[in-house]
C-alpha positions in Angstrom: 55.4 -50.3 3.3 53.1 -51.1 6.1 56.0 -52.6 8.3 58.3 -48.9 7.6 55.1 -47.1 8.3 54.9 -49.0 12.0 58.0 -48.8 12.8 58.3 -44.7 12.0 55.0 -44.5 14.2 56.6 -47.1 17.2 59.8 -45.0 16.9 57.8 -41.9 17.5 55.6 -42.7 20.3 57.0 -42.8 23.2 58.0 -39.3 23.2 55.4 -37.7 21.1 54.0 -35.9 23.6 57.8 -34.5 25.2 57.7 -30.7 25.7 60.8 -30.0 28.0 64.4 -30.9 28.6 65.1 -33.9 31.2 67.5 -34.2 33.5 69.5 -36.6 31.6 69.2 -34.1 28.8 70.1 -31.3 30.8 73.6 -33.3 31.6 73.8 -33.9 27.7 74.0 -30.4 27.2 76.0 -29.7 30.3 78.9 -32.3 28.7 78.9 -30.7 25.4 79.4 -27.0 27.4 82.6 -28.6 28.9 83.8 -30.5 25.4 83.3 -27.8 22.9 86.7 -26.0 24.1 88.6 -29.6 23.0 86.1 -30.2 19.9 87.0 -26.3 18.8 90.9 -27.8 19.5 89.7 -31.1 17.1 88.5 -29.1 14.3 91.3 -26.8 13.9 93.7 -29.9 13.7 91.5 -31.5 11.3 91.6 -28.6 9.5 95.3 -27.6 8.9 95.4 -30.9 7.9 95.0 -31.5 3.7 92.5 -34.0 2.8 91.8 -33.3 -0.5 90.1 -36.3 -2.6 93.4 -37.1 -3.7 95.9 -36.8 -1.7 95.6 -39.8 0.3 98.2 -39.9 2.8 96.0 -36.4 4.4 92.5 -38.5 4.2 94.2 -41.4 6.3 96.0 -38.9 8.2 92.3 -37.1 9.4 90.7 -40.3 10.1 93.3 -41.7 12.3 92.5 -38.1 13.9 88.8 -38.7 14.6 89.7 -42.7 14.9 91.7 -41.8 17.9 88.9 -39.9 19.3 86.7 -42.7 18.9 88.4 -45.5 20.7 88.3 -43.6 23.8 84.6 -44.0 23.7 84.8 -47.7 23.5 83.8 -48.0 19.3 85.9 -50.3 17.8 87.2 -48.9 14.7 89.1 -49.6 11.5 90.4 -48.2 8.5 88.3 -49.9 5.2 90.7 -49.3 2.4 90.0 -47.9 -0.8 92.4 -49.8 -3.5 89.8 -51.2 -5.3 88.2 -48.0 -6.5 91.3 -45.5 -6.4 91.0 -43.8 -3.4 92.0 -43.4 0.3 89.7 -45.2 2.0 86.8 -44.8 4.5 86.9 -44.7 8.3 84.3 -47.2 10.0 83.2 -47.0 13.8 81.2 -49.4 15.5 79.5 -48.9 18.8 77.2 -52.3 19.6 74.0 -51.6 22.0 70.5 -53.1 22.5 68.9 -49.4 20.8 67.8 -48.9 17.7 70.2 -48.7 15.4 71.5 -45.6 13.9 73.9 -44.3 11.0 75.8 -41.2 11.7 77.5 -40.2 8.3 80.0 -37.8 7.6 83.5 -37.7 5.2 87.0 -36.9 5.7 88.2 -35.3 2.2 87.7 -31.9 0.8 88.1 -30.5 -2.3 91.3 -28.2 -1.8 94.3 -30.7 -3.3 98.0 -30.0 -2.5 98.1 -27.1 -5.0 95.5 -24.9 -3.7 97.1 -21.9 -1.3 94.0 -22.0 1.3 95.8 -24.9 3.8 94.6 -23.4 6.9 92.3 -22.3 9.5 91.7 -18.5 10.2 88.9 -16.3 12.5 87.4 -13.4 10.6 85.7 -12.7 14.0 85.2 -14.2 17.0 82.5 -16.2 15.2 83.5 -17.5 12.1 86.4 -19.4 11.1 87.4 -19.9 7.5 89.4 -23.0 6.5 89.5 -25.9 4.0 86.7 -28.3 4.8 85.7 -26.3 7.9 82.0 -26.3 7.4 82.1 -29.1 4.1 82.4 -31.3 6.5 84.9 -31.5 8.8 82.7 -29.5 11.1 79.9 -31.9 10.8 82.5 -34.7 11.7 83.6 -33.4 14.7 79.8 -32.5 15.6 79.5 -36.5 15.3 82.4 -37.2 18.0 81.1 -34.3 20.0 77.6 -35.5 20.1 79.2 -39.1 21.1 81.4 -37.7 24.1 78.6 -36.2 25.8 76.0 -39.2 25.6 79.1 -41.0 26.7 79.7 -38.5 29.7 75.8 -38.8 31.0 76.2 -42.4 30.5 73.8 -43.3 27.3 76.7 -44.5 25.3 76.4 -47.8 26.7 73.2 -49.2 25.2 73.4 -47.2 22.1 74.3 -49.1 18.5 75.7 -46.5 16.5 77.9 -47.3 13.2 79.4 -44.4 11.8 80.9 -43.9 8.7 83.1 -41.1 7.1 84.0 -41.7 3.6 87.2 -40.6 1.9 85.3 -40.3 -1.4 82.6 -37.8 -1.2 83.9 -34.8 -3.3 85.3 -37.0 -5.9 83.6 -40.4 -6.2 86.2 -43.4 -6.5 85.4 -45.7 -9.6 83.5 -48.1 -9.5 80.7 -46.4 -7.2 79.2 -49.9 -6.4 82.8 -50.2 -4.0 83.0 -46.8 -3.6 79.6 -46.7 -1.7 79.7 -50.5 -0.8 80.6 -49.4 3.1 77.5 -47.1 3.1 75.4 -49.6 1.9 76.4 -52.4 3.8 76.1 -50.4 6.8 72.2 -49.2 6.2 71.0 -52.9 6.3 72.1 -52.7 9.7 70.0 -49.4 10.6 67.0 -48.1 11.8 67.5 -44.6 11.5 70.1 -42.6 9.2 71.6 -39.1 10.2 73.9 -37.4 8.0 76.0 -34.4 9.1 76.9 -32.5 5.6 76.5 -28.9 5.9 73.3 -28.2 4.3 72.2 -25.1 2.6 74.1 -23.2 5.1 71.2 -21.8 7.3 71.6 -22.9 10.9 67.9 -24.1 11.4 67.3 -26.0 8.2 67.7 -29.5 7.5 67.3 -32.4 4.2 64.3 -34.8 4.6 65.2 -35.3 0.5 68.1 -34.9 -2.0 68.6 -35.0 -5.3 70.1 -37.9 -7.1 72.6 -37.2 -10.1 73.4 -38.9 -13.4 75.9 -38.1 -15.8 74.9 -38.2 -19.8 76.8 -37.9 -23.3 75.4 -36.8 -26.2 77.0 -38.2 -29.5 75.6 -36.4 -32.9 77.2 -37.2 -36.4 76.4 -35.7 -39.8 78.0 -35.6 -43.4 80.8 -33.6 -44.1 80.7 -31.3 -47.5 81.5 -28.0 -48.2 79.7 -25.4 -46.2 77.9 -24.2 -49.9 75.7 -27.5 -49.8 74.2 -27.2 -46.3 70.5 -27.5 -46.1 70.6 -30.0 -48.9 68.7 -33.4 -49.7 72.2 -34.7 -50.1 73.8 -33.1 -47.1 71.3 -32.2 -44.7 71.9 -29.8 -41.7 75.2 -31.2 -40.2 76.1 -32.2 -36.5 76.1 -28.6 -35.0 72.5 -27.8 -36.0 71.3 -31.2 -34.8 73.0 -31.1 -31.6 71.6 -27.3 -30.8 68.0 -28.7 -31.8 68.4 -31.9 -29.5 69.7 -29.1 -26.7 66.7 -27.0 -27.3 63.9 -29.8 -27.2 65.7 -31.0 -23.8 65.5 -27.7 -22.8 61.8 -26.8 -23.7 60.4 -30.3 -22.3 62.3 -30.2 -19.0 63.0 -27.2 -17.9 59.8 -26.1 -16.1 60.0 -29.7 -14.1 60.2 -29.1 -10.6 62.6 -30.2 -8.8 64.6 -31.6 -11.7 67.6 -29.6 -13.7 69.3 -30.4 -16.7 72.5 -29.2 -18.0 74.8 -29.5 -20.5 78.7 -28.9 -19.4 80.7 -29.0 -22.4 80.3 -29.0 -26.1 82.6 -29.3 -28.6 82.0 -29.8 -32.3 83.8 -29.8 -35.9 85.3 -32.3 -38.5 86.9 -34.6 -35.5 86.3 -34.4 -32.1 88.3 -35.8 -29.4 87.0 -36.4 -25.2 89.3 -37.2 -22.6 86.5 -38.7 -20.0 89.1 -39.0 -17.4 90.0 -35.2 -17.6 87.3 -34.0 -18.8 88.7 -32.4 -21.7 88.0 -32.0 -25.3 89.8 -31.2 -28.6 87.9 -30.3 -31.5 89.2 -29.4 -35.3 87.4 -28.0 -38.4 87.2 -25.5 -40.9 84.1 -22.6 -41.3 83.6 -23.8 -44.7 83.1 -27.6 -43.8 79.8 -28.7 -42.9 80.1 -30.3 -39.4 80.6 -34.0 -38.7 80.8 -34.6 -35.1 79.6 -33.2 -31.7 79.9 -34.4 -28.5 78.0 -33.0 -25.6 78.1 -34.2 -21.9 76.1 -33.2 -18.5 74.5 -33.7 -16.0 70.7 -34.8 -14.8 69.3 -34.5 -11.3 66.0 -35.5 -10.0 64.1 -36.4 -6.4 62.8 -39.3 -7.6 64.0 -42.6 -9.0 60.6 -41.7 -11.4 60.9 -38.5 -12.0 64.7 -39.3 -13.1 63.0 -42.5 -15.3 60.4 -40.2 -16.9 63.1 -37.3 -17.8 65.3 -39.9 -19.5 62.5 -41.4 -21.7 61.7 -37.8 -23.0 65.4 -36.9 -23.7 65.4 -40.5 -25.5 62.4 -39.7 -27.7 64.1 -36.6 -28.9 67.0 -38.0 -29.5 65.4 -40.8 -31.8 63.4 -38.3 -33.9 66.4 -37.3 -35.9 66.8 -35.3 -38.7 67.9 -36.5 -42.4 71.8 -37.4 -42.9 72.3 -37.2 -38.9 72.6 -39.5 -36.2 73.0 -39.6 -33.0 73.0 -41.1 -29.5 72.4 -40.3 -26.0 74.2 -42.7 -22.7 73.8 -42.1 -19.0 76.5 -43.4 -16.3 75.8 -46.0 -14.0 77.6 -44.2 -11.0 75.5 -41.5 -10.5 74.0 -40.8 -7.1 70.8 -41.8 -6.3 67.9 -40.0 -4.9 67.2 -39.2 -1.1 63.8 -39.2 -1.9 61.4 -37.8 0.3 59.1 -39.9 2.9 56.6 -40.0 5.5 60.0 -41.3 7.8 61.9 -38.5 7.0 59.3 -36.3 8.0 58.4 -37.3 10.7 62.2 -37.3 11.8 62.6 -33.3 10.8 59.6 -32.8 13.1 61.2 -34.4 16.1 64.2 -32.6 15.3 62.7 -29.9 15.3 60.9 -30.9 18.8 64.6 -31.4 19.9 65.6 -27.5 18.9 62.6 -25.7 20.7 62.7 -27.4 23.5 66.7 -26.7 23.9 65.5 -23.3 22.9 67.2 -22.7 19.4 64.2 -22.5 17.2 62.0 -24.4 14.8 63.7 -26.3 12.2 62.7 -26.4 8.6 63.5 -28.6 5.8 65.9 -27.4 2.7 64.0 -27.5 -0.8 65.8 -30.1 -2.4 66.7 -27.9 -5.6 68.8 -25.8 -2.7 70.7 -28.7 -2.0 73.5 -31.3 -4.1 73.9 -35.4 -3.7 75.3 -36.7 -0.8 76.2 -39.6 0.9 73.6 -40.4 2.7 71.6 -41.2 -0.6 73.2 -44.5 -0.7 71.1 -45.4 2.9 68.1 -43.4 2.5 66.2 -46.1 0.4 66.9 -49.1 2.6 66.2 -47.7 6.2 62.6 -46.3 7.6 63.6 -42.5 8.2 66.7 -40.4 7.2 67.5 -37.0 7.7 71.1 -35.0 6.5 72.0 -31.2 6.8 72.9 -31.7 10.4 76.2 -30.4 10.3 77.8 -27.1 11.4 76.5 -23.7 9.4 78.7 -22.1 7.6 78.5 -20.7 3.6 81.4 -20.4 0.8 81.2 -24.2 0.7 84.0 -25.6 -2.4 85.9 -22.1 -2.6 88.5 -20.3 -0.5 85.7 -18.5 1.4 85.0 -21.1 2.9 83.9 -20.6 6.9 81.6 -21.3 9.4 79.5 -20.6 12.7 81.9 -21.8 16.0 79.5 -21.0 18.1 77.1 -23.9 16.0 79.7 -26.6 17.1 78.3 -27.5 20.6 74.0 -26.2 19.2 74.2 -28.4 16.4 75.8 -31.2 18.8 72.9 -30.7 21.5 70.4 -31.1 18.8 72.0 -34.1 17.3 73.0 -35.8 20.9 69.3 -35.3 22.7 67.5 -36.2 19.0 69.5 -39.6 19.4 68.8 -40.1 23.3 65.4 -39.5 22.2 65.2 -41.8 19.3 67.1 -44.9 21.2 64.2 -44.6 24.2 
């Protein structure tokens, strides 16, 4: 900890005290001004292209897109494939410098498949576009090239080591998540400081300094089957049903007033037999209304911004389950591929408040930090924990994120690249 906490301050120092633009971050901006019209051009393609989760050929197809993009800069680039955990793949760049060393994150899928009928980009206004994946997060991948042309234009490219990552995998994680996430991981040894460009909660002057991580869970409760006439019964007891809805209501009533941490059950099904499909997450359930249930099975999720604060919740939801009722049983799992916790640091905050330098002094404002119940998991929670500072919500604004409303801000493309390009040329000093 002492080490993290002198490099966040030695990363910080030398331009604490900055209160204007410089020259070379005049020219920044002034590169971005004459990119935006092709980045505008980028984003449309990537757009009308469909990258949904699963339909692989489109993933590939937008990161040889951005790939070719890329290269011109001088990253060498490659394609890391995604066999081993059923999807597409991820799209790695590697620019090597003498700077510190920074993690730009972004991903190429959406989750608007083949079937869906929204396919293409469209202007509402002369301000926003709507479009699958416009602002979830194909905006916040072209930010990341945008941001890389101009340092490359006012000649800063050259000394900076920048990896950057867009996976193929973030709306629908491939299985197991220890591949799935293995590029991400890898990558973060190799870094200083993390940036990743998801969309946020939308607001144009708001950014993550923490996220919430996300486990799945399954609730299994048995009971004995009898006519309905000998419920409540030393011999029969209450029956699944009842002992599910009081396990449900003591989960409820110990965690609902934690802050910062949600609980939720997704689907329920109960009866004489019931049957889950995990892969489809579907159930089928039989019985009669004069048959004492026999069998429920409950599944959620749990999200927390902590690695303790997810510990503690799961010890309390394990007590309740173990105090079980007479002629019941039942048990309680959670996955091992959730998403872990962006949790928040001194690093991170330190890193919004330079950001934030960044935006007044290009004159667009103070920016503030999302609360982290506004915000889901992301990808950037597999670096967070192994790099001194981390900040995410740096892509382009926009709302109606994971439905056919789906747009955002144009006129963010080239702000949100100035912020992110001068924040960088700042941070590599």
């Amino acid at each position: 900890m002492r080490v993290t906490t002198l490099l966040v301050f030695a990363i910080l120092f030398s331009f604490s005290t900055k209160a204007q633009v410089t020259k070379q971050e005049l020219k920044i901006c002034k590169a971005i001004d004459s990119r935006t019209p092709a980045a505008l051009a980028l984003l449309k393609a990537a757009v009308n292209i469909n990258s949904g989760t699963m339909n692989f050929a489109g993933v590939r197809q937008v990161g040889d897109l951005f790939m070719t993009e890329l290269k011109k800069l001088g990253f060498e680039t490659r394609w890391s494939p995604g066999d081993s955990f059923n999807r597409s793949g991820h799209l790695i760049a590697v620019h090597k410098g003498k700077s510190r060393r920074f993690l730009l994150i972004g991903h190429l899928d959406t989750v608007f498949g083949t079937e869906s009928k929204f396919q293409t980009w469209s202007m509402v206004n002369d301000s926003i576009m709507q479009g699958p994946g416009v602002s979830d997060m194909k905006g916040g991948d072209v930010i990341i090239i945008l941001a890389m042309q101009a340092l490359h234009d006012a000649g800063l490219l050259n000394d900076l080591s920048v990896i950057i990552v867009m996976t193929g995998d973030e709306e629908a994680d491939g299985k197991p998540i220890e591949l799935s996430k293995k590029e991400i991981r890898d990558a973060s040894m190799n870094a200083d400081i993390v940036l990743g460009f998801e969309d946020g909660d939308g607001i144009p002057n708001t950014a993550l300094i923490a996220r919430r991580g996300s486990a799945d869970w399954k609730l299994t409760v048995t009971g004995t089957a009898a006519h309905s006439s000998q419920i409540f019964t030393n011999e029969v007891g209450r029956g699944a049903i009842f002992e599910a809805a009081r396990i449900l209501t003591a989960f409820h009533d110990s965690l609902s007033q934690e802050e910062n941490l949600t609980f939720n059950p997704g689907l329920i099904a109960g009866g004489g037999a019931v049957l889950l499909n995990d892969t489809a997450n579907t159930v089928v359930a039989s019985g009669k209304d004069n048959i004492v249930s026999s069998e429920v099975i409950v599944t959620g999720d749990l999200r927390a911004v902590s690695s303790d604060q997810l510990k503690k919740a799961r010890q309390i939801m394990y007590h309740i389950v173990e105090q079980q009722e007479p002629h019941t049983s039942a048990t309680l799992s959670f996955s091992d591929d959730g998403y872990p916790p962006m949790s928040l640091t001194g690093g991170n905050q330190k890193l919004l408040e330079e950001y934030s330098r960044v935006s007044m002094d290009l004159g667009f404002g103070p920016v503030t930090a999302v609360p982290p119940r506004h915000a889901g998991a992301a990808d950037i929670s597999f670096a967070s924990e192994y790099v001194p500072m981390a900040l995410d919500g740096l892509g382009i604004a926009g709302s109606g994120g994971h439905t056919v409303n789906e747009n955002a801000n144009i006129h963010y493309l080239s702000i949100d690249a100035k912020r992110a390009a001068v924040l960088i040329s700042r941070l590599a000093q």
